[in-house]
C-alpha positions in Angstrom: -2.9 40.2 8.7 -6.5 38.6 8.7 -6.9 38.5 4.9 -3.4 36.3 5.4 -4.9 34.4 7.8 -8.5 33.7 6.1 -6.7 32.6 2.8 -4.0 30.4 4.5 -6.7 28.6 6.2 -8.8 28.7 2.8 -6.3 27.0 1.3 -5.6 24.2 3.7 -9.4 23.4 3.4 -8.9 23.1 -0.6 -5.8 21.4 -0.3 -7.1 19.0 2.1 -10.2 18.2 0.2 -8.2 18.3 -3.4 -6.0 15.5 -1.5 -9.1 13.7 0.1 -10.5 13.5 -3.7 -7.3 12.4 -5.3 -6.7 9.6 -2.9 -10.6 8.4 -3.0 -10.3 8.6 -7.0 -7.0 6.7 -7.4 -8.4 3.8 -4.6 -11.5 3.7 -7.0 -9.5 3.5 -10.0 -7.3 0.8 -8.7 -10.0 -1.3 -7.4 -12.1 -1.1 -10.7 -9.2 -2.1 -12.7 -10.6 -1.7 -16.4 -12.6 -4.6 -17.7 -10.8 -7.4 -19.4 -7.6 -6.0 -18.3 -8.8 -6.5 -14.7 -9.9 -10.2 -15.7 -6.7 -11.0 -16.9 -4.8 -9.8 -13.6 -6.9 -11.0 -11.8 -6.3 -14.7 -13.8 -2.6 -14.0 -13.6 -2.5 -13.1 -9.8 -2.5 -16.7 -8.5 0.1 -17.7 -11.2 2.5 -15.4 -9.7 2.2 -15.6 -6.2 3.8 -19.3 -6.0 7.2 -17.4 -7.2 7.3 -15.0 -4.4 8.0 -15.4 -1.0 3.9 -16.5 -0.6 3.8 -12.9 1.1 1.6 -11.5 -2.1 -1.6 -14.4 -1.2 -4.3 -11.6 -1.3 -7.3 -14.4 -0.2 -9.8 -12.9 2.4 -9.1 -9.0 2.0 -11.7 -6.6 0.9 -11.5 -5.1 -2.5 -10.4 -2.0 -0.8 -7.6 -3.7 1.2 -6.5 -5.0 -1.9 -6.9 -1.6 -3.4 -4.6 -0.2 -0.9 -2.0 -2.7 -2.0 -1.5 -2.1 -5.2 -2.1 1.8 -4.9 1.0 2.2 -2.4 2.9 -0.6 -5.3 3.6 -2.8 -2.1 5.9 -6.0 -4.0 7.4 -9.0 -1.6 11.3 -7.7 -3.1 12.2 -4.5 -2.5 13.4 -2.8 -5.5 16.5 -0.8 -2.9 17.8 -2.9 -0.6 18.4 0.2 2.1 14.4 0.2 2.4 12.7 -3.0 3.4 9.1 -4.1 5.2 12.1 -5.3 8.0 13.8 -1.8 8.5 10.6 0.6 8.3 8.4 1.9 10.9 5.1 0.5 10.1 6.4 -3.7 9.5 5.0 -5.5 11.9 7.4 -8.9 12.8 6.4 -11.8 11.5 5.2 -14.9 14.3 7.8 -17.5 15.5 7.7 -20.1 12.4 5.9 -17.5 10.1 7.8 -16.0 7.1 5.6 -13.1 6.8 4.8 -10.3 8.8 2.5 -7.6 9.0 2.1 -4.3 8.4 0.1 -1.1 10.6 -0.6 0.7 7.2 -1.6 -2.7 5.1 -3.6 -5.3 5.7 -2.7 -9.0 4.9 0.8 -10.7 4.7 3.6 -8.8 4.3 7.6 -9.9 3.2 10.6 -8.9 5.4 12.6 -8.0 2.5 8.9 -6.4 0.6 8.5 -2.6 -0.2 5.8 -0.1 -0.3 6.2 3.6 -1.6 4.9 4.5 2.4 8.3 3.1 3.6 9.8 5.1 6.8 12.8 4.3 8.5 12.4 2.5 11.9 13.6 4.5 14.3 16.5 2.8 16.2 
């Protein structure tokens, strides 16, 4: 029973730091973008955020914040319309006037009717 034991808990400690690695390497990745290509979304970013709900404005978060938001694919329209910023646990409501909320996961603004791949249902 203790050889079970030492190799459960020696694989938690691999899995854990494989996962810690993987997450660390994809939020590098994603924030280093890959030369030109990261010039040219960069140039395009401000094009496209007029069209959107104004959720997607990005001015005055780190590179790593920004990072996070493209590595979890958030978008200001949700691709299924059962799972929406508004209906998961983690949206925080928008202010009286404001059309975008927040979010405890993401920083910056984020759509009612926007979508991450974190999404969890609110509980009611």
């Amino acid at each position: 029973m203790d050889t079970k034991a030492h190799n459960r808990r020696e694989f938690l400690k691999r899995f854990s730091a494989a996962s810690a690695v993987g997450i660390g390497a994809s939020t590098v990745l994603a924030a280093c973008g890959g030369g030109e290509s990261a010039n040219e979304t960069a140039a395009e970013a401000p094009a496209a955020a007029p069209a959107a709900t104004g959720c997607m404005d990005t001015t005055g978060l780190t590179e790593q914040e920004i990072a996070m938001r493209n590595s979890l694919a958030y978008v200001d329209v949700t691709p299924d319309p059962a799972k929406n910023c508004l209906n998961c646990s983690l949206y925080l409501a928008a202010a009286p006037g404001a059309s975008c909320g927040g979010c405890n996961l993401l920083k910056g603004p984020i759509a009612p009717n926007g979508y991450c791949i974190s999404w969890a249902p609110a509980q009611t």
